[in-house]
N, C-alpha and C positions, 0 to 999 in steps of 0.2 A: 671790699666788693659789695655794691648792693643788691643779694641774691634773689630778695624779692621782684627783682627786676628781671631774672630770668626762670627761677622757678616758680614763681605767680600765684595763683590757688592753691602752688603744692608746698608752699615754704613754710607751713606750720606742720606738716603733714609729714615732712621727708625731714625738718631740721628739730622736732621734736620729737621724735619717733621714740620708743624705750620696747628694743628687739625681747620679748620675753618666751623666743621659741629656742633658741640655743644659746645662753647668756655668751656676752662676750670674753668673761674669764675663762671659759674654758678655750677659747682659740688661740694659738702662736702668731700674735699681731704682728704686725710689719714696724717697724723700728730700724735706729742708729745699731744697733746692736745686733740683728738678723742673724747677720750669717755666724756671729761668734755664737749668740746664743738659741739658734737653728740649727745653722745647716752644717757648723763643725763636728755636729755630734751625727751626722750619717758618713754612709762609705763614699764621701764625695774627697776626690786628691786634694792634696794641697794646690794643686795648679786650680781646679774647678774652684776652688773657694775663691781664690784670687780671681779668676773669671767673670762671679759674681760679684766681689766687689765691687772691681769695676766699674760694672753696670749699677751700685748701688751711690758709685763715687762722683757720677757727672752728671754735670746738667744742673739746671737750678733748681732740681731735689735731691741735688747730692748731700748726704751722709742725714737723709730722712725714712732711708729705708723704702722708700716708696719712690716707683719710677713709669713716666715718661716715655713710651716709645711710640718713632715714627717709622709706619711701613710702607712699603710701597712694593708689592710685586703684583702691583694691578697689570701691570703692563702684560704681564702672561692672565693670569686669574681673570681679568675683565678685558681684555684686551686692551693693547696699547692705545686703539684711536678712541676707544670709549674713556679711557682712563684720561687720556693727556688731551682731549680735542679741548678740554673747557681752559685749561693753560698749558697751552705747546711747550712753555719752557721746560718742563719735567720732562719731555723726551730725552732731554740730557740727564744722564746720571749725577753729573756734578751737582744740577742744581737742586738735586736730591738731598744730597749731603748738607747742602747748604742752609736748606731748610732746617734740618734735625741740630744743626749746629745754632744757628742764629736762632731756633727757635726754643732751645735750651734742654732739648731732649735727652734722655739717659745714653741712649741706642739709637743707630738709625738699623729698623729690619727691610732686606729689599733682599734681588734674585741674587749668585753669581756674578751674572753679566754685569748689572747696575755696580754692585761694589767690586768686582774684581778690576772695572773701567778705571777707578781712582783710586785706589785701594795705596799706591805708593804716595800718593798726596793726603791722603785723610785718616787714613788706619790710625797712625797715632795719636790724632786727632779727637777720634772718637769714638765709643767702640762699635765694632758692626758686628750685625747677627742677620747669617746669612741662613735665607727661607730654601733649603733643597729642593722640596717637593712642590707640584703646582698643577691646577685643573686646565688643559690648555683648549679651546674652546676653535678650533682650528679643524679641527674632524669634521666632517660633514656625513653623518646627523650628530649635532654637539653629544657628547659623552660626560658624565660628570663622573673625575677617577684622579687621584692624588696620585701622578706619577713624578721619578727622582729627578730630575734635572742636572743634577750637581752632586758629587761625593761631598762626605765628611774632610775628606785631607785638600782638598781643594781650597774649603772653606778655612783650613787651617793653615794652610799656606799664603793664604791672600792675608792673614793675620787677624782674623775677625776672633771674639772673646765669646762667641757662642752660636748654635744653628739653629733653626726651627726647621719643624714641619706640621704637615696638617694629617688627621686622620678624618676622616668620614664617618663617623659613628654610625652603624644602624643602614648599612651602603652595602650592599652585597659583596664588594671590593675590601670592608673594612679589616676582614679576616688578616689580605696579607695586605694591608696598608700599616696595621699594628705590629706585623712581624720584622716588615723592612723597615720601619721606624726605631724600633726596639731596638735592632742590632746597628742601624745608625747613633743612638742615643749611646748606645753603648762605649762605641767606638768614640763618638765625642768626650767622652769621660775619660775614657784614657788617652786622648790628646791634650786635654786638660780645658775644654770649653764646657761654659752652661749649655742647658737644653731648656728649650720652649716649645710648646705643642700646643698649637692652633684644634682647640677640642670640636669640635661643628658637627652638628649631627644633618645624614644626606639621606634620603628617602622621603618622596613623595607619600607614604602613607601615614607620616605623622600628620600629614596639612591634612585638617578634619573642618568640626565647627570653627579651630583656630589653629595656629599653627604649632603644633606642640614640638617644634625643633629650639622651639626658646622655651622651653616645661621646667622649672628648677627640677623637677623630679629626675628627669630624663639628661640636660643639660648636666646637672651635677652627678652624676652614674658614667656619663662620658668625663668628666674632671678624675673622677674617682678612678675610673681606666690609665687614663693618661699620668695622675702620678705610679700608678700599678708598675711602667713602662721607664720611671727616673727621669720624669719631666720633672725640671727646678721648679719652673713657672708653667702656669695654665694659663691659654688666651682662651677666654669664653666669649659669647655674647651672651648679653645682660638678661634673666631670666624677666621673663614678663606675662607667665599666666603658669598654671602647674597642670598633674593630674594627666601628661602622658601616658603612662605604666597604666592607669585605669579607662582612658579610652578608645587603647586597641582591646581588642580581644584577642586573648591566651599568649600575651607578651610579656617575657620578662616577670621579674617579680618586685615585689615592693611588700608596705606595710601600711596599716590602716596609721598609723606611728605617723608616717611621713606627714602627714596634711590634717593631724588633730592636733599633733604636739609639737612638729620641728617647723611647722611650715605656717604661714600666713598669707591672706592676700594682696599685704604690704609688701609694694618691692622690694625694700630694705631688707624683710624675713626671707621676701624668696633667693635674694642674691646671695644672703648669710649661710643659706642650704647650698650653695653653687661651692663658699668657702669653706664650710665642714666637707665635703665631697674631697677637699683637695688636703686630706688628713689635717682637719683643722689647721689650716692656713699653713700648714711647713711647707708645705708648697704656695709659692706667694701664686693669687687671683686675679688677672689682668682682664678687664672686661674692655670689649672690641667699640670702637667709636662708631662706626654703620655709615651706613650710605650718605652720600650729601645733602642736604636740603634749604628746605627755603628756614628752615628753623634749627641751623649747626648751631648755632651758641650755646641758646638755650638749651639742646639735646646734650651738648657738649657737658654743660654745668651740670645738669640733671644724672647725666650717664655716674659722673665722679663724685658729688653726694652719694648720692645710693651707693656707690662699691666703697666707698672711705668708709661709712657709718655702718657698713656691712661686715669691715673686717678685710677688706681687697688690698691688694697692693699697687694699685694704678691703671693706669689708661694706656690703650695704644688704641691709637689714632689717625688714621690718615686720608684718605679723600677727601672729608671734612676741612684738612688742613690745605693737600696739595691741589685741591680743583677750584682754587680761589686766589687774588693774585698774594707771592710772599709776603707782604706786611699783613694782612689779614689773616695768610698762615700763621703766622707766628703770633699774633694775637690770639687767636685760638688755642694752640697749645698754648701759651702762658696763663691763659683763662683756668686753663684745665690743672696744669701745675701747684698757680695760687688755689685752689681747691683744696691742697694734699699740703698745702705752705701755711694755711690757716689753721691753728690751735683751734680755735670755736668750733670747727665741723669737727668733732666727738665722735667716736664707736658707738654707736648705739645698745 
């Protein structure tokens, strides 16, 4: 891959990097070996390990430790006509699946609906990880509130290997969005499925001079919650300026620590603070692909440098992928894959 060709000015910057704010020996990297020399040593069942697996077993980064997912529960979250106007095909579920399949993903994550629709044609196929909770934008005046959609036995029934949900960090709602998540999380575990929590922080009072809801300070403090709660995996979005915690007033606490010695104004150092946050990477780091644009590739390559050489455990990905026609989808994710497939991009 000629990465010069999509990270451009930044490829001496992001492929030389040497992180000297949290060395990378001290983090539990993502590896063929993870969950033996991880995640067997927590109270995770035998079935959850097996869950993980799984997810570490497919797709074309399987048995690299490092994974791959496509989501899609735009259709609630953004709404369906916004989400699928740009290709109608993905009103179909199936062609959901098809995507994540052909385009060599670990997981496909979507709603109930989505995977319960094929769930007897494709469960064994591939594993699903079904998203519970959801913003539904249908209220008039929109409301922003991570409500359940879906039970945990549901998702266990329809045969899926793990659930997510989202919490709202910093959301007035966060309080019991954390509690009914917990005891979802819970109950996932002794079903025997992994958990994934969508970390996002929601409050218009972080958007300041810039928008401190992507802060590694603040972003990584929400990771650090979310494994608090027995999330396996953390989905973040990719930190890209810090210094939250210092520009509200009388919020939260911190340390002068955080932004002398652990932090830098390299993305790399700031994504690295996102994966100490997630107890030094035992919990694997999945940084979020973002909205589509006129520049997915290049964002695409950029997003997975930085979380590889950061210490992260992968991408998920998707309007980038599904609002473009399939062969371009699937070029995308593979783009993003060989990222995490190439030996030369190094841990920083």
């Amino acid at each position: 891959m000629e990465l010069e060709n999509y990270l451009k000015e930044e490829t001496a910057s992001l492929l030389d990097h040497s992180c000297t704010t949290i060395p990378n020996d001290k983090l539990n990297l993502p590896g063929p070996d993870f969950t033996d020399r991880i995640m067997a040593s927590t109270d995770r069942s035998n079935r959850v390990l097996g869950s993980i697996q799984q997810l570490f077993d497919h797709g074309r980064l399987a048995g690299t430790g490092y994974l791959s997912l496509l989501p899609v529960d735009q259709g609630v979250e953004h709404s369906a006509g916004a989400s699928f106007a740009p290709n109608p095909a993905y009103f179909d579920p199936e062609n959901i699946v098809k995507l994540a399949m052909e385009g060599g993903c670990n997981a496909v994550a979507s709603t109930l609906g989505v995977l319960g629709a094929v769930s007897r044609k494709y469960a064994h196929k591939i594993p699903f990880l079904v998203k519970l909770n959801h913003n539904e934008l249908l209220s008039y005046p929109n409301t922003f509130d991570q409500i359940y959609f879906a039970q945990v036995e549901q998702a266990w029934n329809l045969g899926a290997v793990a659930i997510g949900a989202t919490i709202y960090f910093g959301s007035p709602e966060s309080d019991r969005q954390i509690q009914e998540t917990g005891k979802a999380f819970k109950y996932a575990h002794e079903l025997g499925m992994a958990t994934v929590l969508w970390c996002y922080l929601r409050n218009d009072a972080f958007k300041r001079d810039k928008d401190y809801a992507l802060s590694a300070d603040l972003t990584g403090q929400a990771n650090h919650l979310g494994v608090t709660i027995e999330a396996d995996i953390i989905k973040q979005k990719q930190a890209s300026n810090n210094g939250g915690f210092l520009a509200l007033k009388d919020f939260g606490k911190t340390s002068d620590l955080v932004y002398s010695k652990l932090t830098s104004d390299h993305p790399i150092d700031l994504t690295r603070y996102q994966v100490a946050n997630c107890y030094m990477g035992r919990a694997g780091l999945i940084n979020s692909g973002g909205a589509s644009g006129k520049d997915d590739f290049a964002a695409a390559v950029r997003t997975a440098v930085i979380n590889k050489r950061a210490g992260g455990m992968g991408l998920i990905s998707g309007r980038k992928a599904f609002q473009r026609p399939i062969k371009e989808g699937i070029k995308l994710l593979n783009l993003i894959q060989d990222i995490y497939l190439d030996p030369s991009i190094t841990i920083a």
